[in-house]
N, C-alpha and C positions, 0 to 999 in steps of 0.2 A: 601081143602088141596092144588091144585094146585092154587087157589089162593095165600094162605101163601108161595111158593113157588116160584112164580114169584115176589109177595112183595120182601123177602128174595133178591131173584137173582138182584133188582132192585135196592135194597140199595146198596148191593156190588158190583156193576158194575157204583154207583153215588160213592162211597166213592174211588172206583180205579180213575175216571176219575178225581177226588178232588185231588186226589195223584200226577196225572199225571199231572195236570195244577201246583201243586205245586213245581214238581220235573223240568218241563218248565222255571219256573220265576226264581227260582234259579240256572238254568243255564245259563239264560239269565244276571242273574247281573253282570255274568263272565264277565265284558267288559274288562278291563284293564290284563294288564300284573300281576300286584300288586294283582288283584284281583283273577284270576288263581293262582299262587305262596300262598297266603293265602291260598286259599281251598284246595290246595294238602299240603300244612305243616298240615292244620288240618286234613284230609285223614291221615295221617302217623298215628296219635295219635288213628286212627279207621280203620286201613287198612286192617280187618279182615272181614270191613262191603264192601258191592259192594260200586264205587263212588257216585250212584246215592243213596242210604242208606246214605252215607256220607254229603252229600248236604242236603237232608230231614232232619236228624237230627241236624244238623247245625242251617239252618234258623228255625225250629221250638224251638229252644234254644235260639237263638237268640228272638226269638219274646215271649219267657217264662219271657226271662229277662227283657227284653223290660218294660212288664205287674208286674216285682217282682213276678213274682212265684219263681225263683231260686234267688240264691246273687251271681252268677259269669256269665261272659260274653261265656264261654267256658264250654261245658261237661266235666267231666273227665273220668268217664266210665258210661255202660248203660248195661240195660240187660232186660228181661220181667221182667214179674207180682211175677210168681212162682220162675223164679231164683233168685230173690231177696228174695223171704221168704226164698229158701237152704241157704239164708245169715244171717237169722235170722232177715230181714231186711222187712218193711211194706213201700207201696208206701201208702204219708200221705194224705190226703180227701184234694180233689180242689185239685191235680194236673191231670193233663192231659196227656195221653201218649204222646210219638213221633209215628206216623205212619210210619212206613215205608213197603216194599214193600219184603214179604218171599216169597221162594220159595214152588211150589207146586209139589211135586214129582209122577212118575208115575214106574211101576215096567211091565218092557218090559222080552221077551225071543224069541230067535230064539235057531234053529238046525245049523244054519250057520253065524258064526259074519260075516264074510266078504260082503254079502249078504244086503246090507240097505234098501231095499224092505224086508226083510223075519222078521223083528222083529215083533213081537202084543204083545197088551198091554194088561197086566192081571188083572183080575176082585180080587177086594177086598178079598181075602184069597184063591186067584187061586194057584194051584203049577206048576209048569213046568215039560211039560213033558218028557219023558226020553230022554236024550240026550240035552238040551235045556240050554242051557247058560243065567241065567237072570242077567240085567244088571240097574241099577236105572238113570233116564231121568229128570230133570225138563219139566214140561208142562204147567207150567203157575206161576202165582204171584196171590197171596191175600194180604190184607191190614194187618199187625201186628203192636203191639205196645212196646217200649220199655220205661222207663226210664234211668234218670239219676240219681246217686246214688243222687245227691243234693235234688233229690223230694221224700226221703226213709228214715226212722228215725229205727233205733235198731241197733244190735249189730256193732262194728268197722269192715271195712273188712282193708285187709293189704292195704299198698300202692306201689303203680305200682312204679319200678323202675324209675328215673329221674339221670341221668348222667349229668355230669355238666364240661362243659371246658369252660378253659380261652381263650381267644381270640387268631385264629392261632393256637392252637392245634389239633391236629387229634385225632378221639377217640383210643385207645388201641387198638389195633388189626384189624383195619378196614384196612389198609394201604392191610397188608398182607391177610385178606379176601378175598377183592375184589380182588388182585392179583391173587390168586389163580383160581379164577371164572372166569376170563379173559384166563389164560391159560389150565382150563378145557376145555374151548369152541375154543383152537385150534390156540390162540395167545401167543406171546410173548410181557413181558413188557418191555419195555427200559425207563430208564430216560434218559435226556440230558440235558445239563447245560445252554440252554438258547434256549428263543424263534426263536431265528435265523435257528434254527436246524429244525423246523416243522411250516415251512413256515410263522412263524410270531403268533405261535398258541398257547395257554395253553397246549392243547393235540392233537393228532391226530391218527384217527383208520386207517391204511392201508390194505384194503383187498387184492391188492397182495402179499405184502409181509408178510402177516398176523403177524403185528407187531400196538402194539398198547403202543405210545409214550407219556411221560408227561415231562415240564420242570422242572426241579430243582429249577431255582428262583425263585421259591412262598415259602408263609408259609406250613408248613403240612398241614393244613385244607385245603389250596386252591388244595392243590397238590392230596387230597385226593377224594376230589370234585369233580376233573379235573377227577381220574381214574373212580367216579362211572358214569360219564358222560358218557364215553369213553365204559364203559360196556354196557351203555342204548345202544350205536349203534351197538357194538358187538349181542349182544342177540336180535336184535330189527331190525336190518336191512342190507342192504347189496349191493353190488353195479352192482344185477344185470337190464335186462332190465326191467322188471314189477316194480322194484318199480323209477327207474329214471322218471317212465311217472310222478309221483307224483310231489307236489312242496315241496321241499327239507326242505321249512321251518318246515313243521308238523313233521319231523325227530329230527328238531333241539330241537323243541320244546319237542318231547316224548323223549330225550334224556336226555336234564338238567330238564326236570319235575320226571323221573327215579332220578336224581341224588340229588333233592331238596327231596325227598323222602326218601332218606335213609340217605343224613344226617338229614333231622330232625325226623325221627326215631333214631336220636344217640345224639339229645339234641343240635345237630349243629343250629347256625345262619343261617337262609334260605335270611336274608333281602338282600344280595349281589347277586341271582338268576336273572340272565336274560333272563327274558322271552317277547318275543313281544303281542303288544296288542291280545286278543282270536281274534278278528275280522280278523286281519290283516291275522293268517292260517285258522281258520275254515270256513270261503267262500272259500277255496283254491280247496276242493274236490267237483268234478262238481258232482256226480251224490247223495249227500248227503246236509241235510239240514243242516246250521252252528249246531244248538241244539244238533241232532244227532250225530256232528263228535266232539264236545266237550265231547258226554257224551262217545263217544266209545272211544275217545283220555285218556277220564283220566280213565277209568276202564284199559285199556290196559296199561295205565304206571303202574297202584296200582298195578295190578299183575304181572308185571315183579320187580317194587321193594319189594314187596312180595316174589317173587322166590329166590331175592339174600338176602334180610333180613332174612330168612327163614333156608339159608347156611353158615351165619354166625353167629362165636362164640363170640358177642360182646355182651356187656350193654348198653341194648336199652331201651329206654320210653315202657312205657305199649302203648297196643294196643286197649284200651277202653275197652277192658272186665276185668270185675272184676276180681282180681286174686284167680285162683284156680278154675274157672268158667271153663266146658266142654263145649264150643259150639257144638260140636258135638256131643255128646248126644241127641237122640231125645228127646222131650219136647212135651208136653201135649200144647193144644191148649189154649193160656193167655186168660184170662179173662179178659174182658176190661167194665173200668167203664163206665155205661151210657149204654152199646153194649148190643140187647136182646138175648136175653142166645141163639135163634133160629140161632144166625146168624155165629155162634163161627163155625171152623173149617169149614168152606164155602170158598171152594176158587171161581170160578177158572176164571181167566183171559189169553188169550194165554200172553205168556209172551214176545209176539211182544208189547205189548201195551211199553215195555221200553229196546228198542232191544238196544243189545249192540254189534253192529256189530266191528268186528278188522276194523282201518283205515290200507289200503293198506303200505307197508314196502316203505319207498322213502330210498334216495341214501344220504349219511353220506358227511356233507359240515366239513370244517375245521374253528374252532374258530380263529379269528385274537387275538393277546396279546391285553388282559386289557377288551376283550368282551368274556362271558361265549359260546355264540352261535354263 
């Protein structure tokens, strides 16, 4: 028994490290500007999976296609094993899941929240004792598997919303959304009739005067672009001393990556996004490795354009899950082909193995006219 035990523990600690070398290389292919800006347009379309989930499923689609197991170059949604049978749906023999990397949950209680010494962790059908606030922790990652509906034959599921503008349009009600979400957080917006007005800028965020400015002579779409910009640095940063130590670039960059974000959650053109090569900010933070500050850069922008995607009443692209699909629902542990029935529901890895540390908040630089950042 301990035998089989340590076996078990030894697969799932070779199939995390397989994950983890794969979740590496595909961050590393991040070289180019072009090549960033791609991988968060396709995040949007999945922005419900963490970045590093986003990346995993990517290149192993990529490389499904590669081989013809699929007929498109891109997913369009994904889910397990079992929530595709709720679809009436069979993932079909010779396909492969995508691996990626679930959360392992742990169920804490203390007598004191304020206390972060006082919480302990309860044993498998423990109850808490009186008085005792329990509260649920991630404590690690296991390997799980999803597909794509392209690898699933039965019943039709609906199709995810796809909004559609002509060139220079702004989507319906984004203008006013994000406005409002600007001035929830303590600003005002102002247009102004030409780049002369904000030092030669699309837009600019003033934190003393907490006024956050766009010019009039662009099309709506640029105009609109420019405000979700202007929001990434509202919600995102600020100009005091702790984040000035930073270099101002990885601001720029979590800014228009927020804003590529939520226009292409709105079916906007992302191809005009100016982003500098990954290289050029991720060697910027001395005490973090490039890999690391790209994967904590782009989980931090997903969930900030998640928070304002989230507040808004607009028609957006689906979010890779099937529609009608509970993510949140707990779910019985997939069954995966090939996988011995011994190893199912086996986590557990600390979940440092793919930390996703916040990068430090830097200080909000101004876009010069005809440059996004």
């Amino acid at each position: 028994m301990a035998t089989t035990r340590k076996q078990t523990q030894a697969t799932r600690e070779a199939k995390l490290d397989e994950l983890h070398e794969r979740l590496t290389g595909a961050v590393e292919r991040l070289v180019s500007g072009e090549d960033w800006a791609r991988a968060l347009a396709f995040a949007a379309r999945f922005r419900t999976r963490s970045f590093s989930n986003t990346l995993l499923i990517w290149t192993q689609h990529q490389a499904a296609f590669e081989t013809g197991l699929v007929p498109d170059p891109f997913p369009s949604c994904v889910a397990g094993y079992r929530q595709w049978q709720q679809f009436g749906r069979q993932v079909e023999k010779g396909q492969p899941g995508y691996q990626i990397l679930a959360p392992v949950t742990g169920r804490f209680a203390s007598a004191n929240t304020s206390d972060v010494d006082s919480w302990r962790r309860l044993g498998k059908g423990e109850k808490p004792r009186a008085g005792e606030v329990v509260r649920t922790r991630m404590v690690g990652v296991r390997p799980a598997y999803v597909w794509d509906v392209s690898q699933t034959a039965g019943d039709p599921i609906p199709e995810p919303p796809a909004p559609k503008l002509l060139e220079g349009e702004a989507p319906v009600g984004l203008w006013d959304g994000l406005a409002g979400q600007v001035e929830a957080a303590g600003f005002s917006v102002v247009r102004v009739p030409h780049e002369g007005m904000i030092r030669g800028a699309n837009g600019m965020t003033d934190y003393t005067a907490n006024t956050v400015a766009v010019r009039e002579n662009m099309d709506p779409a640029a105009q609109v672009k420019t405000l979700a910009h202007e929001l990434g640095h509202v919600l995102l940063h600020g100009p005091d001393a702790e984040e000035a130590r930073q270099h101002r670039g990885i601001g720029e960059v979590e800014a228009e990556s927020v804003a590529l974000m939520v226009g292409a959650a709105h079916g906007m053109d992302t191809s005009g996004y100016t982003i500098p090569y990954v290289s050029t900010w991720a060697a910027r933070v001395d005490d973090k490795e490039p890999v690391e500050v790209v994967k904590a850069t782009g989980e931090r922008v997903r969930k900030t354009a998640l928070a304002i995607l989230d507040q808004l009443d607009t028609a957006q692209v689906g979010d890779g899950t099937p529609p009608g699909l509970d993510r949140e629902k707990p779910q019985r542990s997939e069954p995966q082909r090939g996988e011995p029935a011994h190893e199912r529901n086996t986590p557990r890895r600390p979940a440092a193995l793919v930390p996703e540390p916040g990068v430090r908040p830097v200080r909000v630089s101004v876009a010069p006219a005809g440059r996004e950042l």
